[in-house]
N, C-alpha and C positions, 0 to 999 in steps of 0.2 A: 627525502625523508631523513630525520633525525636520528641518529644514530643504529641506520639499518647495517645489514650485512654488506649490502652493496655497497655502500658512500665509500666517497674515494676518500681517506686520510691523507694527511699529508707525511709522509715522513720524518722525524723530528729531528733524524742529522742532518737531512737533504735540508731542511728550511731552516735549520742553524748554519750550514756550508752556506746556502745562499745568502744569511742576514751578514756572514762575515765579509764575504767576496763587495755587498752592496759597501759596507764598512770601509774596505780597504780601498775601495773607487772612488768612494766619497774624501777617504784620505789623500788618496794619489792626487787629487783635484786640487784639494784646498793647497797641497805642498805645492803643484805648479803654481796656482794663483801666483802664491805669495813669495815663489819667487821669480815668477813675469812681473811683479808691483815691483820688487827690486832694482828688475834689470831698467827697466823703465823709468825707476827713478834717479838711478846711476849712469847711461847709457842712451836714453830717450830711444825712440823705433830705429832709429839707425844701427844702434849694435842688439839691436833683437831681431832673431832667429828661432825657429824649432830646432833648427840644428841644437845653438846654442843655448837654448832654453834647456831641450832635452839635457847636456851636457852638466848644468849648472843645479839642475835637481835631481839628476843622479842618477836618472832613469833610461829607457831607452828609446833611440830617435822614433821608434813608433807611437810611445803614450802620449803626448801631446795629440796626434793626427788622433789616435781610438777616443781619448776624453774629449778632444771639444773639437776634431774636423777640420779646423783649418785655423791657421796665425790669425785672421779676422776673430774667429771663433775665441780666441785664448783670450786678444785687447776687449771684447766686449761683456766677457766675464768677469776679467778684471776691473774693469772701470765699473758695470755695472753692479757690482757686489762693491765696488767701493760707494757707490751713491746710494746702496740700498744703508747701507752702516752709517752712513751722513743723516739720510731722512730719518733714522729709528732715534739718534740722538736727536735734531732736529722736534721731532715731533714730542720728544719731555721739556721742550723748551718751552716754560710761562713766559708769555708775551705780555703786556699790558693790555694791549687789544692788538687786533686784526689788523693797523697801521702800520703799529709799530713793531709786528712781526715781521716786517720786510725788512727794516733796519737790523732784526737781528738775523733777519737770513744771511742779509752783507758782512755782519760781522764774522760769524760761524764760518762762512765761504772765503775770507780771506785770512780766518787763522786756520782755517785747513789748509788754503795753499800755502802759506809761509814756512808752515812745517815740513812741507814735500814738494817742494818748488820743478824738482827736477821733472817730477810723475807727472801734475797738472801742465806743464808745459807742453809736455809730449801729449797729452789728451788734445790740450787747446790746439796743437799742429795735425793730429788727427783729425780735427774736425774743420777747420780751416783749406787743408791740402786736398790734393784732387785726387782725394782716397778712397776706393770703391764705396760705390753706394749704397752695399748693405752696411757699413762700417758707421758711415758719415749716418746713417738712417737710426744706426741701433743704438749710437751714442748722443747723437741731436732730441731723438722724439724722446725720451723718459725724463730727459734736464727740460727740455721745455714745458710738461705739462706741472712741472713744482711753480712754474708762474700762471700758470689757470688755479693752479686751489690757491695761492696765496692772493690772488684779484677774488675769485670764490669765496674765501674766508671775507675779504671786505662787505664783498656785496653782498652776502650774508649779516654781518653785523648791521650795515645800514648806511655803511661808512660811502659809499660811493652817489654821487649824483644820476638821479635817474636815467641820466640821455647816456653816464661812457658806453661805450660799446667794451664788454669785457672781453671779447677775445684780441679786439686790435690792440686793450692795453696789455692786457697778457703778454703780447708780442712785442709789443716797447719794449716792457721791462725785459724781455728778453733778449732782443737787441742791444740795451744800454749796457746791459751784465756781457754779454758776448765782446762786445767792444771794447769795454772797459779790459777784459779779462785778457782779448790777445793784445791789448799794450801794453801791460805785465807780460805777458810771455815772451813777448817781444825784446822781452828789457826798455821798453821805453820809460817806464815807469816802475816805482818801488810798488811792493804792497799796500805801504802807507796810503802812497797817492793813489792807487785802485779803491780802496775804502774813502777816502777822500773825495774823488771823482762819482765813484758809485751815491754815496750820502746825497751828493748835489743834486747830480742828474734825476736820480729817486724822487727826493725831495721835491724841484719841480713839475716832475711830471705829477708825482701824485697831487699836487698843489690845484692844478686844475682839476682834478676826478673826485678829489675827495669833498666831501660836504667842509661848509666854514666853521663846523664846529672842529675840525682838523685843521684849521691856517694856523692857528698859534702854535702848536707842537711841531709842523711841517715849513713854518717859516726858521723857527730854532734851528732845526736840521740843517737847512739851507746855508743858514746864518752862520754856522759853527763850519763851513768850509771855506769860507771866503778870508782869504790869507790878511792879513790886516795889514797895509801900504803906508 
């Protein structure tokens, strides 16, 4: 009943105490974040700790373990609040069409690692290394499903040949960007040639899937990595 004798009120400090205490937790969080994205991009997993996390935000060797449970817990916040910040730019980005939004996916994803070479490397080693399986799990399945809506977005427009099967290319392109991405991490390769590398290998595979009113824009692509001998 509305407004009887009986209804329980809520108290107005007790639920101002509580809105601040959520406040101060929500803050404590974001200050570990961003500075586990630090240590990890100065330091990669090998000089990161709770210990030393703890230490480095000021806090104490408990709140890491209370806010997120375990060192697994901390990298998957991290990384995953950093992919969630990538897709919301991402997603303001005008594409010409549904194509040629893969090509700016490549571009977008290797001027974000150029900027922070050290952080993406240690992700790419994360996910590479023989790293517990909720880890490898929590950080593999959220990057792979950005290559089902960008194959979705195609075969949406119309852009794809009836017969690809969209989840095996989904998993190309996923494939080709994973590869491409730990021979950069690797140092085999500059960023340049990652976007270089990536453009091609793209370029072909979509050469087959996409309908021929995409070969002239998809050959271009192609065309424009092939070093001139």
């Amino acid at each position: 009943m509305h407004g009887s004798e009986g209804a329980m009120v809520p108290n107005s400090d007790e639920h101002q105490g509580q809105t601040r205490r959520e406040q101060g937790k929500a803050s404590r969080k974001q200050h570990i974040i961003r500075t586990a994205r630090q240590m990890l991009e100065e330091t990669g997993e090998d000089g990161f700790s709770m210990r030393v996390l703890a230490k480095r935000a000021g806090c104490s060797p408990t709140t890491p373990y209370n806010l997120f449970g375990t060192k697994t817990g901390v990298l998957l916040e991290v990384y995953n609040a950093d992919l969630e910040m990538f897709l919301k730019k991402f997603d303001s980005v005008e594409s010409e069409n549904r194509v040629s939004r893969v090509f700016d996916f490549i571009d977008m994803v290797c001027a974000l690692y150029s900027r922070e070479p050290g952080f993406y490397r240690t992700m790419m080693q994360l996910i590479s290394a023989p790293t517990p399986t909720e880890l490898r799990k929590g950080l593999i399945e959220p990057r792979t499903e950005i290559y089902h809506k960008l194959v979705s977005g195609m075969a949406a427009q119309g852009a794809l040949k009836k017969s690809v099967n969209l989840h095996l290319l989904a998993r190309t392109m996923a494939h080709i960007m994973t590869s491409g991405i730990l021979g950069w991490s690797s140092g085999d390769i500059s960023i340049d040639e990652l976007r270089h590398e990536l453009f091609g290998g793209f370029a072909l595979l979509l050469h087959t899937c996409c309908l021929s009113s995409y070969s002239s824009y998809l050959s271009e692509r192609f065309a424009a990595t092939i070093s001139p001998h």
